[in-house]
C-alpha atoms as a printed R data frame, in Angstrom:
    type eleno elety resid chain resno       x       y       z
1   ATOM     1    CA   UNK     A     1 -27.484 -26.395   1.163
2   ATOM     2    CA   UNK     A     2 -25.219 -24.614  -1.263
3   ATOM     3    CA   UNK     A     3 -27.558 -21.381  -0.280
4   ATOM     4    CA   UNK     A     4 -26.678 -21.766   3.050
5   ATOM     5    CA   UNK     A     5 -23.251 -22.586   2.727
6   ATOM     6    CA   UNK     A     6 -22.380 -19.173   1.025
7   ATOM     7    CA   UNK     A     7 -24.687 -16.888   3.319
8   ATOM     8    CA   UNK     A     8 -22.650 -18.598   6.114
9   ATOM     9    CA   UNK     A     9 -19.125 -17.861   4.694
10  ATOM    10    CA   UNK     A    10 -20.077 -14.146   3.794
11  ATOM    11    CA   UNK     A    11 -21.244 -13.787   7.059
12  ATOM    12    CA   UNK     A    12 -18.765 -15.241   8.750
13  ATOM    13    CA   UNK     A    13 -16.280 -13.210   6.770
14  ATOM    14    CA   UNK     A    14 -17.892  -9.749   7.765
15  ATOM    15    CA   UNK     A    15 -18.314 -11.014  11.563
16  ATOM    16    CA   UNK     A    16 -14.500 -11.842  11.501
17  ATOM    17    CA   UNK     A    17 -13.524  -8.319   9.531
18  ATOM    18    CA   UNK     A    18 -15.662  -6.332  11.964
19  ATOM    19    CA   UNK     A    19 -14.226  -7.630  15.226
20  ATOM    20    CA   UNK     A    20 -10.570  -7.747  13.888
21  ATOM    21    CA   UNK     A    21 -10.526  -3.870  13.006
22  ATOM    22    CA   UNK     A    22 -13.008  -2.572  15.256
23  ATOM    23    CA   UNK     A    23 -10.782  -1.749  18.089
24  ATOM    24    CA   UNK     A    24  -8.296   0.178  15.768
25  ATOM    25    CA   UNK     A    25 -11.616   2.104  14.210
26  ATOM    26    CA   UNK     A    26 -12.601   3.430  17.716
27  ATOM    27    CA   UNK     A    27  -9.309   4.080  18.984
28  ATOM    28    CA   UNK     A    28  -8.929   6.317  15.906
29  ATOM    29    CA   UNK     A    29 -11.731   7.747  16.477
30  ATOM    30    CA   UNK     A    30 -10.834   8.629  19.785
31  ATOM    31    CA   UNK     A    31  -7.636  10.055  19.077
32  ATOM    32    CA   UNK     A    32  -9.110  11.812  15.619
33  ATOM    33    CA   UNK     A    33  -6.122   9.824  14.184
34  ATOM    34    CA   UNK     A    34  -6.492   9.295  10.121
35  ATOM    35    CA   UNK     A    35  -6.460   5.563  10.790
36  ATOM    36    CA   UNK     A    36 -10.302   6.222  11.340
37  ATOM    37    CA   UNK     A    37 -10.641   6.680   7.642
38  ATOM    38    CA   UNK     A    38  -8.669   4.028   6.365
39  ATOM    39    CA   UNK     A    39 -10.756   1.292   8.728
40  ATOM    40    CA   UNK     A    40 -14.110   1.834   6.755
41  ATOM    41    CA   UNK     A    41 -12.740   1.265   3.275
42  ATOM    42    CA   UNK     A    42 -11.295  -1.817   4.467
43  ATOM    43    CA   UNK     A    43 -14.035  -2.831   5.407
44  ATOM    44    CA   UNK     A    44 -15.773  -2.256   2.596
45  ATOM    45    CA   UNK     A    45 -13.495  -3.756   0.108
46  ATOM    46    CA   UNK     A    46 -13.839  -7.293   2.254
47  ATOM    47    CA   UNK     A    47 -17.647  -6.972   2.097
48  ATOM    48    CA   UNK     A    48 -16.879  -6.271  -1.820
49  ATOM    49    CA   UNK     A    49 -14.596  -9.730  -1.975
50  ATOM    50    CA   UNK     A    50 -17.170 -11.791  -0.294
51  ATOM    51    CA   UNK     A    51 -19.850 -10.652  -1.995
52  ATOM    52    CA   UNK     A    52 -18.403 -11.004  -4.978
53  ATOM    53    CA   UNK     A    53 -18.597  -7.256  -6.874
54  ATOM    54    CA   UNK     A    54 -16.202  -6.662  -9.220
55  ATOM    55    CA   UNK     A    55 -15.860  -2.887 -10.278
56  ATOM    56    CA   UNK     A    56 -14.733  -1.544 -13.734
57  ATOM    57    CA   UNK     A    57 -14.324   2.232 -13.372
58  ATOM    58    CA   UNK     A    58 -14.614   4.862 -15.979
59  ATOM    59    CA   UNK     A    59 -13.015   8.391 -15.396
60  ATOM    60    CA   UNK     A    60 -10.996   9.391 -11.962
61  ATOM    61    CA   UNK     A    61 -11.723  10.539  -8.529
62  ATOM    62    CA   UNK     A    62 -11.253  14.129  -8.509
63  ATOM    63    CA   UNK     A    63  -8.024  15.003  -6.790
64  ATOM    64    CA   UNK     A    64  -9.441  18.592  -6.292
65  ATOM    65    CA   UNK     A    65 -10.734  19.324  -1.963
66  ATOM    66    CA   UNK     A    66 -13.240  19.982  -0.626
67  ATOM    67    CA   UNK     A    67 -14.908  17.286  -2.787
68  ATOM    68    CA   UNK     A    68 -18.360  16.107  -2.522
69  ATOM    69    CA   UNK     A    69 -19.373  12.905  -4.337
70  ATOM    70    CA   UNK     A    70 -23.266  12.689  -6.129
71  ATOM    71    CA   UNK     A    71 -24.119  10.006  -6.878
72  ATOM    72    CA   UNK     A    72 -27.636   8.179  -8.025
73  ATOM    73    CA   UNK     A    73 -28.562   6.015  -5.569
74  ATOM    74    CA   UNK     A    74 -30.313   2.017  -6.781
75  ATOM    75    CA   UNK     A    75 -29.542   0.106  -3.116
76  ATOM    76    CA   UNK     A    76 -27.877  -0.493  -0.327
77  ATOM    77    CA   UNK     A    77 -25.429  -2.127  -2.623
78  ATOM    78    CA   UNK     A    78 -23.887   1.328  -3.455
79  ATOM    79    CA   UNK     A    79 -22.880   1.929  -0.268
80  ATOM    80    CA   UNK     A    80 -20.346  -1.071  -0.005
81  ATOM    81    CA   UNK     A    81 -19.472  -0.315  -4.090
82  ATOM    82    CA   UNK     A    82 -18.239   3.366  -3.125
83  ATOM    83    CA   UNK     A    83 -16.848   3.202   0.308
84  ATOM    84    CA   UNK     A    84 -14.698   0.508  -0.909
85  ATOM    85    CA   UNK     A    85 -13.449   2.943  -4.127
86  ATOM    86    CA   UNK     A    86 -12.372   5.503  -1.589
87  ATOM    87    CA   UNK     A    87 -12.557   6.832   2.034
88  ATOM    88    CA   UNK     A    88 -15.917   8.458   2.451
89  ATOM    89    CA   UNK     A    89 -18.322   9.710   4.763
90  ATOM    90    CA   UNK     A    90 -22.109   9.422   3.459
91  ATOM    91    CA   UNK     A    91 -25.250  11.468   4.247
92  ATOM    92    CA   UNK     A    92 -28.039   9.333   4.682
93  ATOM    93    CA   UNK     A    93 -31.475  10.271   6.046
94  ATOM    94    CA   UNK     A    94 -31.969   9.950  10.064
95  ATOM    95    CA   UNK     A    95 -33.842   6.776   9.807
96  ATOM    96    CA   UNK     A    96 -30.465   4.427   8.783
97  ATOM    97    CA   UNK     A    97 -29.770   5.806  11.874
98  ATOM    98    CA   UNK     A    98 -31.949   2.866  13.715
99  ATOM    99    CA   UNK     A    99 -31.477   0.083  11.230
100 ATOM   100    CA   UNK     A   100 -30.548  -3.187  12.839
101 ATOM   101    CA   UNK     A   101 -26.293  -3.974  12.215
102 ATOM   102    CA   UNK     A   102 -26.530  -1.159   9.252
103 ATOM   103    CA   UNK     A   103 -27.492   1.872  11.195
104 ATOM   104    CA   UNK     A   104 -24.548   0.474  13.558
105 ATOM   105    CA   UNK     A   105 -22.336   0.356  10.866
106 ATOM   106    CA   UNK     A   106 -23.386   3.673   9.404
107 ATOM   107    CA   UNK     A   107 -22.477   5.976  12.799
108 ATOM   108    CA   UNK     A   108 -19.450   3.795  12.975
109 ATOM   109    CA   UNK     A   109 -18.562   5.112   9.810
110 ATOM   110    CA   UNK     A   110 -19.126   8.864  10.959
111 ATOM   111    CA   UNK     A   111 -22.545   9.169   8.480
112 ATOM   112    CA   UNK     A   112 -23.769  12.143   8.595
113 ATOM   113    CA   UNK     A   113 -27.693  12.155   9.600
114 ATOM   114    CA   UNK     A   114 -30.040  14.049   7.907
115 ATOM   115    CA   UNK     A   115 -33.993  14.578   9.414
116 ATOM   116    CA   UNK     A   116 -36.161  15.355   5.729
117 ATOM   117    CA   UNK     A   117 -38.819  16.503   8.225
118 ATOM   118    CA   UNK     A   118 -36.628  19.540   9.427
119 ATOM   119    CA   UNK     A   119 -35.514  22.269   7.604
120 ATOM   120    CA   UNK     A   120 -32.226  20.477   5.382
121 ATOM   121    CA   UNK     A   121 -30.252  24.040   6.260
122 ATOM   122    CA   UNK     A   122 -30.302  23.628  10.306
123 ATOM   123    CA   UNK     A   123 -27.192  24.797  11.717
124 ATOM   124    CA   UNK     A   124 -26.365  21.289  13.167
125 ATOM   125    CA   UNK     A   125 -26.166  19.644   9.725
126 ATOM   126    CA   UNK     A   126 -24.713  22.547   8.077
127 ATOM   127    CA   UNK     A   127 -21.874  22.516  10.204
128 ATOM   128    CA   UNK     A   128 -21.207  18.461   9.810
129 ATOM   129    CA   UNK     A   129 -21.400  19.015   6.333
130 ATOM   130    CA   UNK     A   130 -18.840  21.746   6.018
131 ATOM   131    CA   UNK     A   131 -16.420  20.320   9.392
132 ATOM   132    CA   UNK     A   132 -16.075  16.918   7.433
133 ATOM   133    CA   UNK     A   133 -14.902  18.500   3.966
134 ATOM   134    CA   UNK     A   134 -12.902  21.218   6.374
135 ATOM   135    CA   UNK     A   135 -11.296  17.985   7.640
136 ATOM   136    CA   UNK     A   136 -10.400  16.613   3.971
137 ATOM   137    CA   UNK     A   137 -13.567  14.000   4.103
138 ATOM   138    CA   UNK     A   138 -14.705  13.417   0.537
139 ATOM   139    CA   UNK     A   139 -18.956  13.574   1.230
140 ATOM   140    CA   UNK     A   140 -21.575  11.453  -0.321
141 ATOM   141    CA   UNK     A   141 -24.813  12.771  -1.075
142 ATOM   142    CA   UNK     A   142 -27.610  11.063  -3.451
143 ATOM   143    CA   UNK     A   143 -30.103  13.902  -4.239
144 ATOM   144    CA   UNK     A   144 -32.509  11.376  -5.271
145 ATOM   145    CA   UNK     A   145 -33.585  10.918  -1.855
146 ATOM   146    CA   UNK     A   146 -34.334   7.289  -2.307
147 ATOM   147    CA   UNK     A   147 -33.778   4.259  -4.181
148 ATOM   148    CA   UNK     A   148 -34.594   3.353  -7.586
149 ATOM   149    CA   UNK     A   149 -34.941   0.238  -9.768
150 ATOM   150    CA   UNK     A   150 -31.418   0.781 -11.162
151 ATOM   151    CA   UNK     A   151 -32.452   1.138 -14.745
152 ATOM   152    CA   UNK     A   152 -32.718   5.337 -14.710
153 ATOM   153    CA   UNK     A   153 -32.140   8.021 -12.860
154 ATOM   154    CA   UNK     A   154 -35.278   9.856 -10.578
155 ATOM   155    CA   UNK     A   155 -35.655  13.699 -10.594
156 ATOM   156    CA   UNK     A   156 -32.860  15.264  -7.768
157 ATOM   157    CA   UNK     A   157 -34.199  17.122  -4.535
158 ATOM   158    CA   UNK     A   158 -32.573  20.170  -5.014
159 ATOM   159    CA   UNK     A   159 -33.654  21.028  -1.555
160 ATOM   160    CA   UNK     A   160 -31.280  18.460  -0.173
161 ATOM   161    CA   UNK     A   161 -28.389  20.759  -1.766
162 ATOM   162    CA   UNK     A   162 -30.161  23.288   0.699
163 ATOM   163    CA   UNK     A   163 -27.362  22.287   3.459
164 ATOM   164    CA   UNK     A   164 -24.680  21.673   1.104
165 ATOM   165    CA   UNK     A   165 -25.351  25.382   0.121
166 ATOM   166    CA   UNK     A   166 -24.891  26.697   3.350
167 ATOM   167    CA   UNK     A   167 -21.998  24.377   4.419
168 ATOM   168    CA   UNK     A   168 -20.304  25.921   0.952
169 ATOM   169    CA   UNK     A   169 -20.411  29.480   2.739
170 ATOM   170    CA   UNK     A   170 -18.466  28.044   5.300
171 ATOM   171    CA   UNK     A   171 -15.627  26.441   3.585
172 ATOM   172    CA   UNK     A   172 -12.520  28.463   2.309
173 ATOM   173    CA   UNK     A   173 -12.638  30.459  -1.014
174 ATOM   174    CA   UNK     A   174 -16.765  30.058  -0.589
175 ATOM   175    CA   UNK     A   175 -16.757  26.684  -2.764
176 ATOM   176    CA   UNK     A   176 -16.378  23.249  -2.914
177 ATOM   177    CA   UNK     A   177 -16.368  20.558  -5.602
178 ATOM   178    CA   UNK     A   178 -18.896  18.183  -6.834
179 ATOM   179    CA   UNK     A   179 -18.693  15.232  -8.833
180 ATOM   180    CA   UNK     A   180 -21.287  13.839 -10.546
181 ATOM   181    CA   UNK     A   181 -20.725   9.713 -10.105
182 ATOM   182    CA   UNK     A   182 -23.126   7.138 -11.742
183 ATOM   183    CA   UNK     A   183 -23.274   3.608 -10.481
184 ATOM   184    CA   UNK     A   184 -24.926   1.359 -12.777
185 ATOM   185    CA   UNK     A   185 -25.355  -2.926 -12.121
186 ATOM   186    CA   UNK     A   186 -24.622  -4.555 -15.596
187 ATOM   187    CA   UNK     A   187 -23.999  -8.244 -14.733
188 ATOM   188    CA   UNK     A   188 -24.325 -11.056 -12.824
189 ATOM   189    CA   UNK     A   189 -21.433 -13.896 -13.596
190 ATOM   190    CA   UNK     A   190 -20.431 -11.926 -16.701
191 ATOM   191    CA   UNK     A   191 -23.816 -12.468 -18.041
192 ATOM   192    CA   UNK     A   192 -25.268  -8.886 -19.037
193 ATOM   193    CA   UNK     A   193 -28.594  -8.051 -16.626
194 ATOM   194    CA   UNK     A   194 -30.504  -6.193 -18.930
195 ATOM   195    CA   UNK     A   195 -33.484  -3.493 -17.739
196 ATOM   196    CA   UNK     A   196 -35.470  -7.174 -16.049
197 ATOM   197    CA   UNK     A   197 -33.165  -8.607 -14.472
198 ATOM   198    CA   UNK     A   198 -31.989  -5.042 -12.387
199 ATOM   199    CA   UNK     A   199 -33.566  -6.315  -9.351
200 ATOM   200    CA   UNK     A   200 -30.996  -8.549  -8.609
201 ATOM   201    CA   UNK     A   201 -29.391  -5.576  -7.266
202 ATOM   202    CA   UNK     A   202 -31.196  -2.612  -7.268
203 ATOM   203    CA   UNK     A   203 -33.365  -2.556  -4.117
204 ATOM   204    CA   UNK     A   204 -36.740   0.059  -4.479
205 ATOM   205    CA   UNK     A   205 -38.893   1.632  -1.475
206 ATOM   206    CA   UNK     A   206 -41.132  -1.750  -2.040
207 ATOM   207    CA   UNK     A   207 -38.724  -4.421  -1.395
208 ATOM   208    CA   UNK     A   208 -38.023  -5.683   2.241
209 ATOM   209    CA   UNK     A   209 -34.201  -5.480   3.269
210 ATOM   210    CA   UNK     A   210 -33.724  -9.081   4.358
211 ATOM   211    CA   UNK     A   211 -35.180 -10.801   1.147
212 ATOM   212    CA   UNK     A   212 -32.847  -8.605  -1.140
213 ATOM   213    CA   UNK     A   213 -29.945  -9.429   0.888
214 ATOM   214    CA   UNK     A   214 -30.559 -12.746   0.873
215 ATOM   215    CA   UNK     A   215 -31.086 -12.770  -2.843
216 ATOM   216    CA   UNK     A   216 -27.156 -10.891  -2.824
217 ATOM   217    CA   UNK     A   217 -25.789 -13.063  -0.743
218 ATOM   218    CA   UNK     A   218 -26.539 -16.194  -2.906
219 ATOM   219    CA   UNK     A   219 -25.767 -14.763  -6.440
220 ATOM   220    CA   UNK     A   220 -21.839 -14.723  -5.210
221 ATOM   221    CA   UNK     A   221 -20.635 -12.652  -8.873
222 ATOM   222    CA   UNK     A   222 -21.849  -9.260  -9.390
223 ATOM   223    CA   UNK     A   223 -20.567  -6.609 -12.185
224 ATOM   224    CA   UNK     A   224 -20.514  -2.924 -11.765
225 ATOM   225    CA   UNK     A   225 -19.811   0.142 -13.927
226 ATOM   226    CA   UNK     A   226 -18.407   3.342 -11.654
227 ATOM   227    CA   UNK     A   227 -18.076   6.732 -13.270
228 ATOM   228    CA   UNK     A   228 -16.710   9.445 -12.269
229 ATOM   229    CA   UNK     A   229 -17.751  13.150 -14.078
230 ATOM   230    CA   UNK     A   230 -16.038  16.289 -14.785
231 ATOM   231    CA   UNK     A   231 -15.927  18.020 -11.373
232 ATOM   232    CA   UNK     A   232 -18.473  21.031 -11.203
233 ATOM   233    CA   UNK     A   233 -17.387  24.019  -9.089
234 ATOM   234    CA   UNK     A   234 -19.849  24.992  -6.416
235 ATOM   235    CA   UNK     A   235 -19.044  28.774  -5.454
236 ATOM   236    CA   UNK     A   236 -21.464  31.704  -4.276
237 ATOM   237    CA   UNK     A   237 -22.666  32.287  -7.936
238 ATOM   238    CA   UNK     A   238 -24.374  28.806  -8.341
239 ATOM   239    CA   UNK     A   239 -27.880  28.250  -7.169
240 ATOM   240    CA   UNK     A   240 -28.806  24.806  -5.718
241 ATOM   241    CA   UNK     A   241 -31.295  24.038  -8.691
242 ATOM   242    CA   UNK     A   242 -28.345  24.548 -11.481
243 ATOM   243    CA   UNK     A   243 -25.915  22.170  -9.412
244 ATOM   244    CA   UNK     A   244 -28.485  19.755  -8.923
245 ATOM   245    CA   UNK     A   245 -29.548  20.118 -12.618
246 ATOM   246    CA   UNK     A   246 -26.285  20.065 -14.071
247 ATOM   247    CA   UNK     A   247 -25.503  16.717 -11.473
248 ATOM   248    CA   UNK     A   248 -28.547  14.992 -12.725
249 ATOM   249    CA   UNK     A   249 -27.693  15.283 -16.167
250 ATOM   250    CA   UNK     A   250 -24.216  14.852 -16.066
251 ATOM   251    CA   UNK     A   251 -24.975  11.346 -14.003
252 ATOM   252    CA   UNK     A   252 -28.027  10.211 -16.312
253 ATOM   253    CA   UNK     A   253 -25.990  10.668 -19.429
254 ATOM   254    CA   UNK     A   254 -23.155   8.341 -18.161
255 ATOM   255    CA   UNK     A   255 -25.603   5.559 -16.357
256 ATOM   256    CA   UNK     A   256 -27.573   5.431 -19.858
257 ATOM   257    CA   UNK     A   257 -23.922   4.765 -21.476
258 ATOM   258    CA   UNK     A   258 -23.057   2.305 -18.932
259 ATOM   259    CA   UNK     A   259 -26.085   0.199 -19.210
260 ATOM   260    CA   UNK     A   260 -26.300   0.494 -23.179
């Protein structure tokens, strides 16, 4: 009963939020007015309260545009953990696209899609890429390209910097910025997680979506650890493979320290 009690107040509590400042979103969006931005994060920092994740961050947003967030990527967790730190846009791959209430949620938030079975450096991508930093949009990107159990950090695709290479061609000066970020889940009530007890919020390729969520919405006290890296300069004389190399490090030094 308790169970129930909670999934039906966080629920209720993102029905309510969604309703109240949907029609400012898409009149915003309509009118390309800035508002469009704001709507998301407050969103997001609701869906934080309710579910009860507290943040402790390490480091600063860089300051510095066009800025590209990289971040490693454990569940669907770190979607509500970032876009409540700051007003972001993500890329996510095409198939969020037809998730039910989350790929709704997703193009509401002006995601930008990504099709892995296409070439990553097709003009239509490259140019959503580079119009949203253009525009002042700090971008998202996990070159994982998928989930992990929270307790490392997987190899990076650098072929998924393929369209962030081109988009960087695009945007004035020839560079952009990217921050490594590492998002690591230490706690649960104030009671450390340790490497078993991860699952609680990481959510792996192997895990159905509506168990996990479940298993969030019950716990009701989550702790995570944001950091934020020394900003890397992307410019014409950086491959792809030496940003992603350089990210991957950068982020896997700082999740180790977090979860240590």
């Amino acid at each position: 009963m308790r169970a129930a009690l909670r999934i039906l107040w966080v629920l209720a509590v993102l029905i309510v939020t969604t309703f109240v400042l949907l029609p400012f979103h898409l009149v915003a969006l309509v009118y390309k007015d800035q508002v469009s931005r704001v709507t998301p994060r407050i969103w997001h920092l609701i869906a934080r309260w309710a579910l009860g994740i507290k943040i402790k961050y390490r480091g600063k947003i860089s300051r510095q545009r066009p800025l590209m967030l990289v971040a490693n990527h454990s569940s669907w967790l770190d979607i509500v953990t970032l876009g409540s730190s700051a007003p972001v846009v993500f890329i996510a791959k095409s198939e969020v696209r037809d998730w039910p209430i989350f790929g709704t949620l997703a193009k509401l938030q002006h995601t930008i899609f990504i099709d892995r079975n296409r070439r990553l450096s097709t003009g239509d991508q490259v140019s959503a890429i580079a119009d949203r930093m253009k525009n002042g949009d700090i971008v998202v990107l996990f070159p994982e390209g998928t989930t992990s159990d929270g307790n490392f950090v997987m190899p990076f695709k650098s072929a998924l910097f393929g369209a962030v290479q081109r988009a960087q061609i695009d945007l004035p000066n020839h560079e952009l910025i990217i921050q490594p970020v590492s998002v690591a889940y230490v706690s649960a009530h104030g009671i450390p997680l340790g490497r078993g007890g991860r699952d609680l919020a990481a959510w792996p390729g192997d895990v159905g979506l509506l168990p996990h969520l479940y298993q969030v919405l019950i716990e009701g006290s989550m702790g995570v650890e944001i950091t934020y890296g020394d900003p890397i300069v992307f410019d014409d004389g950086m491959k792809r493979s030496e940003i992603a190399r350089l990210s991957e490090d950068a982020i896997r030094d700082s999740l180790n320290r977090s979860l240590r």
